[in-house]
KEMAR-588579 format. One record per residue (C-alpha): residue number from 1; z, x, y. Coordinates in steps of 0.2 Angstrom, whole numbers, plus 5000, padded with zeros to 4 digits. Layout:
N
+-----+------+------+------+
| num |   pz |   px |   py |
+-----+------+------+------+
| NUM |    Z |    X |    Y |
...
+-----+------+------+------+
This chain:
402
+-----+------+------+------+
| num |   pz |   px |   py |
+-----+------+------+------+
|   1 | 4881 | 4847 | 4530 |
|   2 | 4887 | 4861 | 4541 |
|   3 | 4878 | 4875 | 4528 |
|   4 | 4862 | 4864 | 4533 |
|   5 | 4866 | 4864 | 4551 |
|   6 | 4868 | 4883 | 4551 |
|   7 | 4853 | 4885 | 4542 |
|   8 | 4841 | 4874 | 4552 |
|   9 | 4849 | 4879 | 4569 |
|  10 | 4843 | 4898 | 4564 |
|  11 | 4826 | 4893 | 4559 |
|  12 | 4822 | 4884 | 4575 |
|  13 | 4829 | 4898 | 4585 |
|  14 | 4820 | 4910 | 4574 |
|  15 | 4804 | 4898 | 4576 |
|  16 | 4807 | 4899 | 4596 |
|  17 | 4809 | 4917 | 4599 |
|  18 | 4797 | 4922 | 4584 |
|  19 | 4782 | 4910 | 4590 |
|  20 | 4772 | 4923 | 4596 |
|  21 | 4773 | 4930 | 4581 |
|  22 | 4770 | 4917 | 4570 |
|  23 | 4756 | 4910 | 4578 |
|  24 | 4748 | 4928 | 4578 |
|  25 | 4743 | 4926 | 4597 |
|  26 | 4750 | 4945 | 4601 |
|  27 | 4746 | 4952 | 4583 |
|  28 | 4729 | 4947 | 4581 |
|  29 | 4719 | 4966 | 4575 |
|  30 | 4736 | 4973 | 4577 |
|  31 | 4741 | 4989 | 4569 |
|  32 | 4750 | 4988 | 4549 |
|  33 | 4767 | 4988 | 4557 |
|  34 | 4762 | 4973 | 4568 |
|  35 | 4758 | 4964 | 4554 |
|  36 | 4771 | 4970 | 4541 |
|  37 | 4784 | 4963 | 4556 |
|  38 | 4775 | 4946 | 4556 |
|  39 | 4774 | 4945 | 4538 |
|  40 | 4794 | 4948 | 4539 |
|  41 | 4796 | 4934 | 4554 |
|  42 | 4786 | 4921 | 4542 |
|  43 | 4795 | 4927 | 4525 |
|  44 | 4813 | 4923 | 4537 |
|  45 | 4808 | 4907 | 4541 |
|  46 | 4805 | 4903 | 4524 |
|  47 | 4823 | 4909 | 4518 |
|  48 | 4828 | 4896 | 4533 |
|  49 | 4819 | 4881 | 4525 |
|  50 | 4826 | 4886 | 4506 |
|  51 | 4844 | 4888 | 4514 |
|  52 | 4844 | 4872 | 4523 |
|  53 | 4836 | 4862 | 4507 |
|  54 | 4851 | 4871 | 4498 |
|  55 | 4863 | 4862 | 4508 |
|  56 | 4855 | 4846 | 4508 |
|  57 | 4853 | 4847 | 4488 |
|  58 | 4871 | 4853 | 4485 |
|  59 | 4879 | 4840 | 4493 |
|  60 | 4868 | 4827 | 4483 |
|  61 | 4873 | 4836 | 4467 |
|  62 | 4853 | 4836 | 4461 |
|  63 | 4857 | 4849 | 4450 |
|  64 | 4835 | 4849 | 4445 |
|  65 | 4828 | 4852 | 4464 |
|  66 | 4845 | 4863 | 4468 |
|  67 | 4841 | 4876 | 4455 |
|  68 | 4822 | 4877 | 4458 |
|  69 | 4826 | 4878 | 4478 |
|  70 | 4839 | 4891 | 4475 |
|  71 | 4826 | 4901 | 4466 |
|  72 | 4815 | 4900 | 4480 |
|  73 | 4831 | 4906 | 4489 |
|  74 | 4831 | 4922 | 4480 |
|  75 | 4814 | 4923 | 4479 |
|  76 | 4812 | 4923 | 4499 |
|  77 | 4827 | 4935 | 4503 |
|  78 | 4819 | 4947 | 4492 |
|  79 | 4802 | 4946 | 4499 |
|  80 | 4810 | 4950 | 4516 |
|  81 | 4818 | 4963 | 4509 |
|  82 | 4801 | 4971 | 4504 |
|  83 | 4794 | 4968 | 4521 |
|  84 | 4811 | 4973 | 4530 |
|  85 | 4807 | 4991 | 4519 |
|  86 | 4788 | 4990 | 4525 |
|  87 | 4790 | 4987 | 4544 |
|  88 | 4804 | 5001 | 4545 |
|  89 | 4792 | 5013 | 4538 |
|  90 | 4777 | 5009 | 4545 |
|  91 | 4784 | 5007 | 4563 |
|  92 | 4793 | 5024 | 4562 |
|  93 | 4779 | 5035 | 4556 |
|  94 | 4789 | 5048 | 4547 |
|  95 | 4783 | 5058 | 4533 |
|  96 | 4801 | 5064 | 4526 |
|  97 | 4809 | 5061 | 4509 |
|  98 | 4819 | 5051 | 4514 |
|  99 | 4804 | 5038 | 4520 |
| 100 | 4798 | 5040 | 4502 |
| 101 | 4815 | 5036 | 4494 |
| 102 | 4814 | 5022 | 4505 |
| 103 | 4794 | 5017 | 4499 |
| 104 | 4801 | 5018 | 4481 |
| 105 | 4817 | 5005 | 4484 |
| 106 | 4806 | 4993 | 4495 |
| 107 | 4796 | 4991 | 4479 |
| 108 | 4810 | 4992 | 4467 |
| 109 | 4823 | 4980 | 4477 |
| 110 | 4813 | 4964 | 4475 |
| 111 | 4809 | 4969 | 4457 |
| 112 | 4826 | 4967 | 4452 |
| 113 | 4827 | 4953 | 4460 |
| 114 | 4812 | 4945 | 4451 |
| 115 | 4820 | 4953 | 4434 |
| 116 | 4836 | 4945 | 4435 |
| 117 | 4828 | 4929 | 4442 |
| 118 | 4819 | 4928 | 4423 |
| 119 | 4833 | 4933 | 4413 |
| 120 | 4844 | 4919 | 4421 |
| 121 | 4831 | 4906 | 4416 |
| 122 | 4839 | 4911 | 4397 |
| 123 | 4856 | 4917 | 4401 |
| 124 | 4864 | 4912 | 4417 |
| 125 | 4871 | 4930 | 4423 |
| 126 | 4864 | 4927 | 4444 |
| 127 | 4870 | 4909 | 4446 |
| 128 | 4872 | 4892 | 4438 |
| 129 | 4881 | 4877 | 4440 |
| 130 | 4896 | 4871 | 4429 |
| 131 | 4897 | 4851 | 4423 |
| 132 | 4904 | 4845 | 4441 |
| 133 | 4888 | 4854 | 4448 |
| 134 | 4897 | 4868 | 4458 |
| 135 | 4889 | 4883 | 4460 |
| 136 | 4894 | 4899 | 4451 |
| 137 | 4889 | 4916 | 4455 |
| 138 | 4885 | 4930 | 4443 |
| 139 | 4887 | 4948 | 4440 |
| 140 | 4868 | 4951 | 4443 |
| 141 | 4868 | 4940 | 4461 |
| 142 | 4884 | 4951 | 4466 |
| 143 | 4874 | 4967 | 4459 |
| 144 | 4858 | 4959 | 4470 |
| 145 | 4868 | 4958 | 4485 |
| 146 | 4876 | 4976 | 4480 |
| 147 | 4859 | 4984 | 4483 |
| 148 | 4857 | 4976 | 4499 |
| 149 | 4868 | 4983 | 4506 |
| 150 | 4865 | 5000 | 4499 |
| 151 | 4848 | 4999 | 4507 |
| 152 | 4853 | 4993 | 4522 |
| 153 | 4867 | 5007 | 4524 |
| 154 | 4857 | 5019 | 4521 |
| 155 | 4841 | 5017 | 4533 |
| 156 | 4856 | 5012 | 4545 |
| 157 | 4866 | 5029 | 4540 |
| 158 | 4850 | 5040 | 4542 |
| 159 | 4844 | 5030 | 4558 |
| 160 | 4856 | 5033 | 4566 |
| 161 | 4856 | 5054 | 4563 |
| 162 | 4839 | 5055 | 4570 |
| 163 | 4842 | 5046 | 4583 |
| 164 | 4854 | 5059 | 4590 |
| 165 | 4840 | 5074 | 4585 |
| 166 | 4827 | 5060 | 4596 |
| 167 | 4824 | 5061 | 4613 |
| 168 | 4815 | 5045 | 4623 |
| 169 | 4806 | 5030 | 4615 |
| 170 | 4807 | 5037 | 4598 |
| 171 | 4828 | 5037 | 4601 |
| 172 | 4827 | 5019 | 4605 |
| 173 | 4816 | 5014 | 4592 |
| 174 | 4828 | 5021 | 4577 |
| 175 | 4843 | 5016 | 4586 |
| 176 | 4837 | 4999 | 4585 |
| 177 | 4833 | 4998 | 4569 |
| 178 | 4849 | 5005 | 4565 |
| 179 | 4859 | 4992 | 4573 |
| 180 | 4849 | 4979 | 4562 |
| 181 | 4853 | 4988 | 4546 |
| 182 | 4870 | 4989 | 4549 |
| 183 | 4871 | 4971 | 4554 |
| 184 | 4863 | 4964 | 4539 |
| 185 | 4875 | 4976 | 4527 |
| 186 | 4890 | 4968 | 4537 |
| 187 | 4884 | 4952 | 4533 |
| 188 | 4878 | 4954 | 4517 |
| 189 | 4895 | 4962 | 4511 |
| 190 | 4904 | 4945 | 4520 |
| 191 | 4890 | 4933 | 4509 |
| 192 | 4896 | 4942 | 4494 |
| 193 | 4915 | 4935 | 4498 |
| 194 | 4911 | 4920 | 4507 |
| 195 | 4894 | 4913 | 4496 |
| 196 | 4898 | 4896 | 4500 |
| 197 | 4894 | 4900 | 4519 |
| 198 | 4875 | 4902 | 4526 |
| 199 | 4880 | 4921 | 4530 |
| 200 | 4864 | 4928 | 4526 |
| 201 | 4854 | 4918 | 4537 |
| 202 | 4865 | 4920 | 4552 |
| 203 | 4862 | 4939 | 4547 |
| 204 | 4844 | 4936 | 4547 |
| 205 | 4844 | 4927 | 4563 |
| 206 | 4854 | 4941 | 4573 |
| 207 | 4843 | 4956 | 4565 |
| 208 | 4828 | 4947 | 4568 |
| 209 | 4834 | 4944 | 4589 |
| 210 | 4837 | 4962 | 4588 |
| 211 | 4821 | 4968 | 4582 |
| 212 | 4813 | 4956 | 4593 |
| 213 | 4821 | 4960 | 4608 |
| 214 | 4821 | 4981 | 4608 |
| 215 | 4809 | 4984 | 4595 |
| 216 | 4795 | 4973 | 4596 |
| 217 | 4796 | 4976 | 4615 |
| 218 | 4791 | 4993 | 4612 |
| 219 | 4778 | 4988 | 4599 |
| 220 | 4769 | 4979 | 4613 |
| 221 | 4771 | 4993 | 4627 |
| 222 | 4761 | 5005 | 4615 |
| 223 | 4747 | 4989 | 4612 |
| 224 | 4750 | 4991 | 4633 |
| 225 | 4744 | 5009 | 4630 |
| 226 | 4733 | 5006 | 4620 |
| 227 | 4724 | 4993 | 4629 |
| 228 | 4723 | 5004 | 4643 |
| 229 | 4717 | 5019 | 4635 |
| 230 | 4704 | 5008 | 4627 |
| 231 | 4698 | 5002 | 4643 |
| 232 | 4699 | 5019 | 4649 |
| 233 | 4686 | 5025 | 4638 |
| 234 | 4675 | 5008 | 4640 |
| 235 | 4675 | 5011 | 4659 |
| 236 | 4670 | 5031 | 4656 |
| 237 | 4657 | 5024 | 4644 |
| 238 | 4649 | 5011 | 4657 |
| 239 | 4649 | 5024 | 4669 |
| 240 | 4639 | 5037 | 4658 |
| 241 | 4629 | 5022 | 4654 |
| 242 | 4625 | 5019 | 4670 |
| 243 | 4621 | 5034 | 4674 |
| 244 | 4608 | 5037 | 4660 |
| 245 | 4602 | 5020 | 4665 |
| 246 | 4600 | 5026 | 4685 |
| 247 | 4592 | 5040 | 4678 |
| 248 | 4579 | 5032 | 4668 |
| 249 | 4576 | 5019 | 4682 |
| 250 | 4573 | 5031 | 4695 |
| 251 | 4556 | 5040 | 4696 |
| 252 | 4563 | 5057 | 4699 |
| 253 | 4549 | 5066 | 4709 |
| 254 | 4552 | 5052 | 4723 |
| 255 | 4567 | 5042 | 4720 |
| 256 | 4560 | 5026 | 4721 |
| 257 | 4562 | 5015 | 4706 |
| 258 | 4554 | 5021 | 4691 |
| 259 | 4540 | 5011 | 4679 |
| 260 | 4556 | 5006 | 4666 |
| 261 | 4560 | 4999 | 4681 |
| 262 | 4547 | 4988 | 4685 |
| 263 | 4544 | 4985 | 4667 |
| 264 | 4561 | 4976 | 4668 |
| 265 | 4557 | 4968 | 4685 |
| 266 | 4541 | 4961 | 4677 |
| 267 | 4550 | 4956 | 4662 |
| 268 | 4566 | 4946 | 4673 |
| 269 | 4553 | 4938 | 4684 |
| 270 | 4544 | 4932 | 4671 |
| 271 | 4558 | 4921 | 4662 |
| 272 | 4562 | 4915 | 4682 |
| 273 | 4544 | 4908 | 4681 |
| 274 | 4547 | 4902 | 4664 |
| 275 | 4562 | 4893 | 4667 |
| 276 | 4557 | 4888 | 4688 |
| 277 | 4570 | 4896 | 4695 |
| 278 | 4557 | 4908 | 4708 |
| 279 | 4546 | 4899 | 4719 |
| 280 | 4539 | 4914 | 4731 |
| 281 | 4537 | 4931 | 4731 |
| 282 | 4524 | 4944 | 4735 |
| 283 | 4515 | 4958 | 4727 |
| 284 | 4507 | 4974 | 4734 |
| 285 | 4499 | 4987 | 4725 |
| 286 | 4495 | 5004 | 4732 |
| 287 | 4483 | 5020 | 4727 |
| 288 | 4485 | 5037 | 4734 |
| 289 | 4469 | 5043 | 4738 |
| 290 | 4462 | 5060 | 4735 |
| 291 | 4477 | 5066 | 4724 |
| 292 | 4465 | 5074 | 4711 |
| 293 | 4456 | 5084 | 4722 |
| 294 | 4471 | 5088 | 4730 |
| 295 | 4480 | 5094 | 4713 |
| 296 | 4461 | 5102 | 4708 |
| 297 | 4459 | 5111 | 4727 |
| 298 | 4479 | 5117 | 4730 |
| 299 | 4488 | 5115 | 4714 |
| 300 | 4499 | 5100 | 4709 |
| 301 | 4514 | 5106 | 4721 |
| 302 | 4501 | 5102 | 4736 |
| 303 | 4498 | 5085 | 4724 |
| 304 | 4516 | 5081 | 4721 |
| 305 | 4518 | 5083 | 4742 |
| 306 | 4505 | 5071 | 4744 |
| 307 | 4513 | 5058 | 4731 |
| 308 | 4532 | 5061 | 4742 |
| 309 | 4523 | 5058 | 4759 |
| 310 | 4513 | 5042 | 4754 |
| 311 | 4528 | 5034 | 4743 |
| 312 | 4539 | 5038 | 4761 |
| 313 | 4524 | 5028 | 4770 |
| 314 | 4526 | 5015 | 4760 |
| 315 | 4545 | 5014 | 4757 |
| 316 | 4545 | 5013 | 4777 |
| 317 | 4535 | 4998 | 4780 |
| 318 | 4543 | 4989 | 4765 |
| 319 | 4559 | 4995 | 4768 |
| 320 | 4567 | 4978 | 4762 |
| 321 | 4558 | 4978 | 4746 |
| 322 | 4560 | 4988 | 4730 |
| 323 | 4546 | 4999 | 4728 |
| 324 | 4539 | 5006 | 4710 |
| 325 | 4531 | 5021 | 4706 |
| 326 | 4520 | 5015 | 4690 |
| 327 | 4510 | 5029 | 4687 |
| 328 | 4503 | 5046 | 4695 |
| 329 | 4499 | 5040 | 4710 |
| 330 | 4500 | 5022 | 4709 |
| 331 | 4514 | 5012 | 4719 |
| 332 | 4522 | 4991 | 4717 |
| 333 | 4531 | 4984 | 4731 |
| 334 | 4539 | 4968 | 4724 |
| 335 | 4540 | 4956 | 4740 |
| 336 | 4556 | 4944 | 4746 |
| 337 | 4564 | 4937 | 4758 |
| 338 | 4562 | 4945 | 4773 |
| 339 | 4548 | 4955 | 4770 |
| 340 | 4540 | 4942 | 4759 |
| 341 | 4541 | 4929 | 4776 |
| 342 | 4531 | 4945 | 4787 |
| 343 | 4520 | 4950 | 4772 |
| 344 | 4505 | 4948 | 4784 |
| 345 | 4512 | 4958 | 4799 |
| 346 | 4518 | 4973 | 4788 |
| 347 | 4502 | 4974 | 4776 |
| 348 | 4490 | 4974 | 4793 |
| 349 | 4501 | 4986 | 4802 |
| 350 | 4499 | 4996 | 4786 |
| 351 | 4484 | 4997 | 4783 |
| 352 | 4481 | 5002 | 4803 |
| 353 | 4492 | 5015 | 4798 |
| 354 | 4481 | 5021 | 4786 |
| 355 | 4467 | 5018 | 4794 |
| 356 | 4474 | 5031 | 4808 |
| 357 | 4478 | 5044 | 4797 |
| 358 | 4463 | 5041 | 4789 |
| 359 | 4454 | 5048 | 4805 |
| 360 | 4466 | 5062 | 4808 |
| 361 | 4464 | 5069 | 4791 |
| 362 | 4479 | 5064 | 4782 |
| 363 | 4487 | 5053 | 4768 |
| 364 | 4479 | 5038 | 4765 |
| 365 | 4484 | 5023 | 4754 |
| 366 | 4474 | 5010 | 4747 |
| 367 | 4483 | 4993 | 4747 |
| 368 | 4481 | 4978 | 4741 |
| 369 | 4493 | 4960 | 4740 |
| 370 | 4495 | 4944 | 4734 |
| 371 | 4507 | 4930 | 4732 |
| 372 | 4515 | 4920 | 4718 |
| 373 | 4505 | 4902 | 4718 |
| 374 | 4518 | 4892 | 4710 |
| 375 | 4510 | 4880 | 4697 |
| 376 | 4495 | 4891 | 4696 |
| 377 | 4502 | 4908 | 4691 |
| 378 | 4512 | 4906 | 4674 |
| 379 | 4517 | 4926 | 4673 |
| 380 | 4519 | 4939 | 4684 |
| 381 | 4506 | 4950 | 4679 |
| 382 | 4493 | 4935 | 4686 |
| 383 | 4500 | 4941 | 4703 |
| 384 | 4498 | 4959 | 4702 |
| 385 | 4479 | 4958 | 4694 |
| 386 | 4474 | 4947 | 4712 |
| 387 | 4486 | 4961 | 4720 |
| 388 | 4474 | 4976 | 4710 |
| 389 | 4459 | 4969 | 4712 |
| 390 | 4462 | 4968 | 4732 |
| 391 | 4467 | 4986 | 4732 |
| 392 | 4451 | 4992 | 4722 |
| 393 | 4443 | 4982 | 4736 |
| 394 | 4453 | 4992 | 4749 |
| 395 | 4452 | 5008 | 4741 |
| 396 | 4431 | 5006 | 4740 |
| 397 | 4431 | 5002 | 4759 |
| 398 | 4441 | 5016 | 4765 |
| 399 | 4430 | 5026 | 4754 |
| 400 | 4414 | 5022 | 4765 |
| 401 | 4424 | 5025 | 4780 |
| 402 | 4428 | 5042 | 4776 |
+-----+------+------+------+
């Protein structure tokens, strides 16, 4: 049982260092090397469970089941060999000749193991077992493990020359990877002498520890990067946004809040009165009077002026209130808290205001207000019509005091 041990000790080690992996909790969206690795991590462990049923099944002589698992053993080493291939190229990002040979043997590799596989089911040249049930190797499993190792050699070999022409991350990155393939070739080539030994999987074990250890490390430092960079842009992008949206809700002649504005404010209060969650506030419409006489008599600079000085009346008075420039010359002071509790003082002293300027020959405002009647008003537009209807009222009396 010791080839079983072996085996299952490197697939729960594999299964504890490799979670994240496995689980996909850091490669969820990730880039095609993230996945190519977790494809590799998941194809590993299932060499692990093959290796460890081999074991169990050899001991037991079941000749049927050993077969067919040691099939699956072929099968899974092969398969990490094509994602082995896939990762190294996809991680490193290199468009050289050698990369493409590389492409071509990843492809090629697990082919010839899926040939040979077939052939052995009519003529056993990989492996069979004799009349006692010992395992025998082939020419084709020695020729298997033979390309292996050349593969492995080879991206070790040329990893290992760039690395030196490589300065920073990049130099890590292919030294890394180079220290793997030279590990599974050394392995691979003592599996070869030694096949009644679980070799192969202590070489995947120790590959995979590297990989995990300095590569994929690095693989989440640039998802760190890339994070931030994305955040970067999302933060310069609610910025521009809010600046177009401080720009559409400011009335740019006065710099009080602009009709979008209010069309939103009408639009929030309304689902508070819908859902009960607003139980006072106060609305006061204004006028400016005179302005198109004013724009008719000294031009629309002279009208604009008249607009500034009447919104700065206001915005004094109801200087705890937001204030809304609806139209030309029409103004909506929306009423809370503090201002809402001294409506009555700050609309009289308001209209005395008005009243004064009206008898010195400056601006006057016609206002009007009125208050949320809970249970009675079911919008807010209810509110403002009482509040429009009192500044007509207003607007017609300061008219006959004129």
């Amino acid at each position: 049982m010791t080839y079983a041990n072996t085996a299952i000790l490197a697939f729960l080690v594999h299964l504890i260092v490799h979670f994240d992996a496995i689980r996909n909790i850091h490669y969820r969206n990730e880039t095609a090397s993230g996945k190519a690795y977790r494809a590799l991590v998941c194809t590993i462990l299932l060499f692990y469970v093959s290796d460890a049923l081999w074991g169990v099944l050899y001991e037991a002589r079941l000749i049927p089941a050993l077969y067919a698992d040691t099939v699956l053993y072929f099968s899974s080493m092969a398969a990490s060999l094509f994602f082995w291939g896939r990762f190294v190229i996809l991680y490193l990002h290199e468009k050289s000749r050698f990369m493409r040979l590389l492409s071509a043997a990843t492809c090629l590799a697990p082919a010839f193991f899926g040939f040979a596989l077939v052939v052995n089911l009519f003529l056993p040249v990989m492996f069979w077992f004799d009349g006692e049930g010992v395992y025998c190797a082939g020419f084709l499993r020695h020729a298997a493990l033979l390309v292996q190792v050349l593969m492995f050699l080879a991206v070790s070999a040329y990893l290992f020359i760039t690395a030196r022409r490589t300065e920073g991350r990049g130099k890590a990155r292919h030294t890394a990877i180079g220290i793997v393939g030279a590990v599974m070739a050394a392995m691979v080539v003592l599996q070869a002498f030694f096949p009644m030994q679980p070799l192969y999987a202590v070489a995947c074990l120790l590959g995979s520890c590297i990989l995990h250890t300095f590569v994929i490390s690095d693989m989440k430092e640039d998802r760190r990067i890339e994070l931030e960079e994305l955040f970067r842009i999302q933060d310069e992008q609610e910025k521009e946004l809010g600046s177009a949206k401080h720009l559409a809700y400011t009335d740019s002649l006065t710099g009080v809040k602009s009709s979008h504005a209010y069309v939103e404010r009408e639009k929030e209060v309304d689902r508070s009165i819908a859902d009960d969650r607003i139980h006072e506030f106060g609305v006061v419409v204004f006028d400016v009077n005179n302005l198109k006489i004013t724009n008719d008599s000294h031009g629309h600079d002279a009208g604009d002026l008249l607009i500034r000085t009447a919104c700065r009346m206001i915005c004094r008075q109801f200087k705890h209130s937001p204030v809304f420039r609806i139209g030309g010359d029409e103004f909506v002071a929306f009423l809370e808290g503090e201002d809402y509790r001294n409506r009555k003082t700050l609309l009289a002293e308001f209209e005395d205001q008005v009243e004064s300027n009206l008898r010195l020959g400056e601006v006057t405002v016609a206002s009007g207000m009125a208050v949320f009647r809970r249970g009675h008003d079911n919008s807010f537009r209810r509110v403002f019509e009482r509040a429009d209807q009192r500044m007509y009222d207003r607007k017609g009396l300061l008219k006959s005091m004129e």
